[in-house]
Every structure is written in structure tokens, then in C-alpha cells.
N, C-alpha and C positions, 0 to 999 in steps of 0.2 A: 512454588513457582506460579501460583493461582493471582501474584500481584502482577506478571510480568503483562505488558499490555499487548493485543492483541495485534497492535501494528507492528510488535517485534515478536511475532510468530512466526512458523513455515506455519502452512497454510494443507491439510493433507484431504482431500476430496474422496469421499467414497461412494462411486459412480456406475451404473449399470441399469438393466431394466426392472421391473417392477419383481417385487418378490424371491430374488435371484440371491438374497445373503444378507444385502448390505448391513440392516440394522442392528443383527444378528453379529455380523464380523466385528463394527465398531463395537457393541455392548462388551465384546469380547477384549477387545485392545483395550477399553479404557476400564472396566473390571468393576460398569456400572449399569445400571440400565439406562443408557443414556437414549437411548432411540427404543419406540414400544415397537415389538415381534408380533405378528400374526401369521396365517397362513392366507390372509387375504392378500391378494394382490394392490398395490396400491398403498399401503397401510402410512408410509410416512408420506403426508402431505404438504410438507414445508421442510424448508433446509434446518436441519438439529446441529451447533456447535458447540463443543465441547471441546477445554480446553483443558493440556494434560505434560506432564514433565515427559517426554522419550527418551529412552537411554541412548546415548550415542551422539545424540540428535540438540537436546534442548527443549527449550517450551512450544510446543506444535497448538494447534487447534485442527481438529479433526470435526470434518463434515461432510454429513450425511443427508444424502439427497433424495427427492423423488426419483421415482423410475422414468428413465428417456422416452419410455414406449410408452407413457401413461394416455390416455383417449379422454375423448370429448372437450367441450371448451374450457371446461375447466381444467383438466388435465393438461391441455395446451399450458394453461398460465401454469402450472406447475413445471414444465418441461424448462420453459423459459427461464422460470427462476434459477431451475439447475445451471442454464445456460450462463447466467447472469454472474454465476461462481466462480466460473471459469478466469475469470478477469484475476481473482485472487490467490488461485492454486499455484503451490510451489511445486507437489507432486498428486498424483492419482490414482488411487486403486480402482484398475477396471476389474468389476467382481461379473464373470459371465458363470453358465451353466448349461450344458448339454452339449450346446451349437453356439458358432460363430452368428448371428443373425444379422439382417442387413441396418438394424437400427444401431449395431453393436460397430458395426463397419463405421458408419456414419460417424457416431463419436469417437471413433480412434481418430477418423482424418480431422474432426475438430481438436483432439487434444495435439495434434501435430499442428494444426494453424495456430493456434495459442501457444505455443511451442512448450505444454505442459509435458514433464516427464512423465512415463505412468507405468505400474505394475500391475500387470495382467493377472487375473484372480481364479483359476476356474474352481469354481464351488463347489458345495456338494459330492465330490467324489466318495462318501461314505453311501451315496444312492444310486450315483451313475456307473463308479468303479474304470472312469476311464484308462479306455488302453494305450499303450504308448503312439499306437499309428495317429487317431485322434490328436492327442496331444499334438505332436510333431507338425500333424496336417494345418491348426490353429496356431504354431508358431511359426510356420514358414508364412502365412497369411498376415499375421501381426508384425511378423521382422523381431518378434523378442522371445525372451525363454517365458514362460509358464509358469506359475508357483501353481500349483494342485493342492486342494484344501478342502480340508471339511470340520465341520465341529471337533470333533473327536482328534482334533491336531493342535500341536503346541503352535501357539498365538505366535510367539518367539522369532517362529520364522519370518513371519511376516514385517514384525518389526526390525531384524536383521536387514533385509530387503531394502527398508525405510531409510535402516542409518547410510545404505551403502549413495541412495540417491540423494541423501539430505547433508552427507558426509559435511560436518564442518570446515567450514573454508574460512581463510583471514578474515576474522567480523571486522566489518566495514564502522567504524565510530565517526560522530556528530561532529567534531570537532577534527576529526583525521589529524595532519602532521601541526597544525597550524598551535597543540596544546601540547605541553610536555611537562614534566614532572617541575613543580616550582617555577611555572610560568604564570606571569602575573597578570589575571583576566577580568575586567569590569563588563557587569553584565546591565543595560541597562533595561530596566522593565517597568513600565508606566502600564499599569492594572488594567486590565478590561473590564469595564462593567458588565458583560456576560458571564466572566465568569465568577462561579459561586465565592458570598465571602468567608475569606481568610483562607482560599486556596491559590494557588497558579494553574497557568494554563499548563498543560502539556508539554509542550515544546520545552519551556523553561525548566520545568519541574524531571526531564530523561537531561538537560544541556547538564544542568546541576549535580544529577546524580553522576552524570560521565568525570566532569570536574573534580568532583571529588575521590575519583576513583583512579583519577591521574594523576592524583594527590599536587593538582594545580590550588595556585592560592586566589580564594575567589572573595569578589567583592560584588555585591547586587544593590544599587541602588533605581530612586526613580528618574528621571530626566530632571526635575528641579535640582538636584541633587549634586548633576556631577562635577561644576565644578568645584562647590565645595570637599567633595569626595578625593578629586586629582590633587588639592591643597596638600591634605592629609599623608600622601603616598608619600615617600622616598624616593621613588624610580615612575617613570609612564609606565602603563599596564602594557604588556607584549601583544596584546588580543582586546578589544572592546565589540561584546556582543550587543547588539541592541534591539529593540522590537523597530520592525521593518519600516511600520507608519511613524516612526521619531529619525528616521535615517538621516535625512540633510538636519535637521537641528543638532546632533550629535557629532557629526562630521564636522561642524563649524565649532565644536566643542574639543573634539582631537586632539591629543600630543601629537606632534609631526610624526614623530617615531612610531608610536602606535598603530599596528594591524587594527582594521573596521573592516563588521560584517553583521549580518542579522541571523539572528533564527531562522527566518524562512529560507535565506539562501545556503547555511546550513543544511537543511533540511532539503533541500533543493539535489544538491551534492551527494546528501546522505540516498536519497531514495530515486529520484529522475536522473536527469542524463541533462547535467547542467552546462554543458558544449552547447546543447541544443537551445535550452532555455537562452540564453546569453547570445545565442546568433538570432533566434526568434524576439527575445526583444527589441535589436537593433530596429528589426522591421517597425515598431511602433512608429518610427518617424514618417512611415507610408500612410499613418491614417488618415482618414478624411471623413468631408461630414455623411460620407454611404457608408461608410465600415461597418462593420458589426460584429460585435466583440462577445464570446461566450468564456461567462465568471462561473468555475467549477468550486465550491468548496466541501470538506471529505465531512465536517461537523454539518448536524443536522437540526443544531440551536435552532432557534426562531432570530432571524438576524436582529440588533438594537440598532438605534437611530444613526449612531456615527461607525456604525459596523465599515470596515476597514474593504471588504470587500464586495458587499453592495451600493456604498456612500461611497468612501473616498476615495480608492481607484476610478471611479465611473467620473466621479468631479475633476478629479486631476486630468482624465485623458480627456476629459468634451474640454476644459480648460484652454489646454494648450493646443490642440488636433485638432476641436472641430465639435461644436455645439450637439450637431445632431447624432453621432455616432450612437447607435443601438446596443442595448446588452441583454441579452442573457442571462439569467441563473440557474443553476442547477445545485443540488446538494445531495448529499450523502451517496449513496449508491448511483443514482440517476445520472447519466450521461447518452447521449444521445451517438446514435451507430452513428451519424452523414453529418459531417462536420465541416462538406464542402461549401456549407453559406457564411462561414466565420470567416473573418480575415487574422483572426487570434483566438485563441485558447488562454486564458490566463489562468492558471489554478491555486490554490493557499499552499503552505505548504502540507499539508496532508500527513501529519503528524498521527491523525486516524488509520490510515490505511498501510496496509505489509507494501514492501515493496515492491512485489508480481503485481499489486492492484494499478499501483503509478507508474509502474514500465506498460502495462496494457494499453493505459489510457494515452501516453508517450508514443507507443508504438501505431496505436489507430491513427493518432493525428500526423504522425511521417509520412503511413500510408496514402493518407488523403495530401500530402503537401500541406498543412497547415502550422504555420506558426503554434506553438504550445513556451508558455513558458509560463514564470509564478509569480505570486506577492511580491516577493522582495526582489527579485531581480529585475521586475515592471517598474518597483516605484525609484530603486536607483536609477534605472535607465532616464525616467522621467526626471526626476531630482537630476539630471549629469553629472550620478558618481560614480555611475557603475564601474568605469575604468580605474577607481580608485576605493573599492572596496575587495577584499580580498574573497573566494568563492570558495576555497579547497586546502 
């Protein structure tokens, strides 16, 4: 499962203060040394993930943090990064020891505003021997039951615990209802000069493998392509996926009959809350030449010149909106907390990032009242087809 990509992970956080287990419990679950052990406090200084098959569960990636209590300014920026995790987490091992302490408080009420799930860790009991009043006292405080653990205990438990909050649910697919067995799908894909040659991008290369696993009948060609390709068919395709930035050329290409949609609106579906995107692009038609528009994408390339989301989105909206409109970039991890000077969020589809990552970043921008929505649902809106591409 070591091919499976990290943005179709759970995502399992191993969280607490310094010196308290952590390294030690992951080394344990994953049956490697995957995090170094000492007795020093402090000892892991950067976030360690490792990714790993769980029974029950699926392909997890498990991460191991600094400690919350870590000091001085350096320590500070280690805190943060822990913090910074949090955006990604599907669940949470709080690992404590001894005492409930008021740093330990602090991050339960952050993993409740993040609305991470999490199981409570208490360590060490082969040194402290806790009694059941203790116990009980630290779960009426936490609102949960306790798993008690020490080296000297099967791992087992732990990961029982994991399947129960990670319990597979209906996996949500790229393509949802819109593909079925022997439906006939034209994929259109005009290559990116970013990415390496003689591969595909991402997006295409999970749409493909879904396809084929629907045992749908798939046809990939480039945009010069298609209508030579529609000649060829028998029947229109039931489905025409295409890359976002070909949208209106393709569409004026269309069998009537035929469903049209992109990868990133796919993916849109697949991972955000594409209600929201689709009501927040409406908004585009409010821009003017003060707007200022912040462009999130999850890849951390060095953009190229006609890059899709530093170039042409930005051309298309001063285009038609208004010369002076302001943008933003950000990439990979980086996203800024205060999002109240944006009049839009736009983001790729984020084809890099788990799910918990894209609902985070969805959920700040509600918070603050701000428009959020993606690639391809921006440039249909702009192209006016959005009403006539299909999302789900």
C-alpha cells in the first residue's frame, strides 16, 4: 500500500508533551524505528510521517509530533508546526502521563475546535501503576474513556481503538454516480509542461485508475484531438472529462447528449463542499477593480509561465472584472489564519492534500464569511457554463 498517495490517507496524529511516549508508541504501531527515542526531553524536533497499511482501517499515515510544551523560540516554532497538523488530522492520539496538565487541557479544547476526533493515551502505567480513582478523575475531565498503556502491552489495543474511529464508511469516488459499468467516457487532457515527461498529472492518473476499476470504457485523448476521436465512436460518450483550462473549447466541441465536467470540479465534489464553491463563485460577478482575490494551490512546483493558476485565472478575472483586482499566492502548506481582506479564496483542486486538509481550509473561510471556491468551478463560472457542466 506504500503506492497509495498520501492524499487518500486517514491522517493519524500522535500528539502530547515532550517526552510523554510519543516516539516510542508510533515506533511501536509501525514495527519500525520510525521516530529516534531518548530520555531527553524534546528529542523529536520536526513532524516524522510514516506511512503504513492498518487493519480495519486502510492506508493511514501516522505523525509524530513535537511536544506542545516545548520552550523557548525555537520551541515556539516547533509548537506551531504541531499546530499546523492539525488542519490534516482525521484522528488523534493524546498520549499523557501522570497528570492531566493545563497544556494538555489547552490541546483537547484545540482538537474539539478542529473537530479532530482523538484517543486519550495514558502512558507509562508500567512506572506510575495508575489507580482506577485517577483514571476515572482524567475521564470525567476529558468526557472520554482512557486506554491505560505501557510498553510492556499489546500494541493491538491501540489499534482496535483506531479501526473503531477510522471505521470505513461508503468511500466517497471521483467520478460518484455520474460513471457506471460500460459507460462511455472521453477524457480530455492537454499535457502540462510542469509535469515530468512521459507522465500525467495526478488528478488524471487516480480519474484513470477509478475508470478502470468501474470497468467503464475509457478513451484519453488531447484537445486537437477530439473531434476527430467523436468520428471514430458509435455512440456520444455519457461523460466528457476535461482539464479545467480547455473548458469552453470542449464544450463548443460537445455531443448535445453528452455530460461535461473537469477534474478539478471533480475533485471539488470529491474533497470540498461543492454547494459552497458554486454559491461562492456566483459571487465573482461582484468583483471590481478593489477586490483582492487570494490563489491557494496544494502543489509546491515552482509555477511555469502559462501556469493555470498564477497566469490565467488572474488574466481571465482583471479581463472581464476589472484591470486592477489584487492576488495573492500561496502554496503548499501556507495559508494564512485572517482571510477577512479577500473578497475570494480560489483554490486548485488539491489533488495533494486528504480530505480533513480541504474541509479545514473550507471551514476557516465560512468562519470568516468568505467566498472560497476552485479552479474549475471559477473558470466555468467565468466561461458561462457553469450551469451547464455537470458537478456530481
Amino acid at each position: 500500500m506504500e503506492t497509495t498517495a498520501r492524499s487518500n490517507r486517514k491522517y493519524i496524529g500522535l500528539i502530547g508533551r515532550r517526552n510523554v511516549g510519543k516516539s516510542t508508541i508510533i515506533n511501536l504501531l509501525t514495527g519500525q524505528e520510525t521516530s529516534i527515542v531518548s530520555d531527553f526531553a524534546g528529542t523529536t524536533t520536526d513532524n516524522v510521517q510514516k506511512n503504513m497499511e492498518l487493519h480495519g482501517v486502510g492506508p493511514v499515515v501516522f505523525v509524530d509530533t513535537a511536544g506542545y510544551d516545548d520552550i523557548g523560540e525555537i520551541g515556539q516554532l516547533r509548537v506551531e508546526k504541531t499546530k499546523r497538523v492539525l488542519n490534516k488530522l482525521d484522528v488523534a492520539l493524546l498520549i499523557i502521563e501522570n497528570e492531566l496538565t493545563d497544556f494538555d487541557k489547552k490541546w483537547v479544547n484545540l482538537l474539539k475546535e478542529y473537530k479532530i476526533d482523538f484517543i486519550p493515551i495514558l502512558n507509562k502505567d508500567d512506572i506510575f501503576s495508575y489507580s482506577e480513582d485517577k483514571i476515572k478523575e482524567m475521564e470525567n475531565i476529558l468526557e472520554k474513556n482512557i486506554l491505560v498503556f505501557s510498553i510492556n502491552k499489546d500494541k493491538n489495543i491501540i489499534i482496535e481503538e483506531l479501526g473503531k474511529k477510522l471505521a470505513v464508511k461508503k468511500e466517497k469516488t471521483i467520478t460518484g454516480s455520474l460513471v457506471n459499468k460500460n459507460s462511455l467516457v472521453m477524457l480530455v487532457m492537454p499535457q502540462d509542461k510542469e509535469a515530468p515527461k512521459g507522465r500525467l498529472i495526478l488528478p488524471q492518473v487516480q480519474t484513470i485508475r477509478e475508470l478502470i476499476d468501474k470497468n467503464a470504457i475509457t478513451i484519453a485523448v488531447d484537445l486537437e484531438q477530439v473531434e476527430e476521436a467523436l468520428k471514430y465512436l458509435n455512440k456520444d460518450p455519457d461523460l466528457i472529462i476535461t482539464d479545467s483550462k480547455v473548458f469552453e473549447e470542449v464544450y463548443k466541441l460537445k455531443p448535445k447528449n453528452s455530460l461535461l465536467t473537469s477534474f478539478s470540479v471533480l475533485f471539488a465534489a470529491l474533497k470540498g463542499d461543492i454547494d459552497y464553491f458554486v454559491k461562492s463563485a456566483n459571487t465573482i460577478e461582484k468583483l471590481n477593480n478593489k477586490s483582492r482575490i487570494l490563489i491557494a494551490e496544494a502543489c509546491t512546483h515552482p509555477p511555469i509561465t502559462e501556469d493555470i493558476g498564477t497566469v490565467r485565472i488572474p488574466n481571465m478575472i482583471r479581463k472581464k472584472y476589472g484591470e486592477n483586482i489584487e492576488f495573492d499566492f500561496v502554496r503548499g502548506d501556507d495559508f494564512p489564519k485572517d482571510l477577512k481582506k479577500y473578497d475570494l479564496v480560489i483554490h486548485c483542486g488539491a489533488c495533494m492534500f486528504n480530505e480533513k486538509h480541504v474541509e479545514s481550509r473550507v471551514s476557516q473561510a465560512k468562519k470568516q464569511n468568505i467566498p472560497f471556491t476552485n479552479y474549475g468551478v471559477t473558470i466555468a463560472k467565468i466561461k458561462g457554463i457553469l450551469n451547464k457542466v455537470v458537478l456530481t
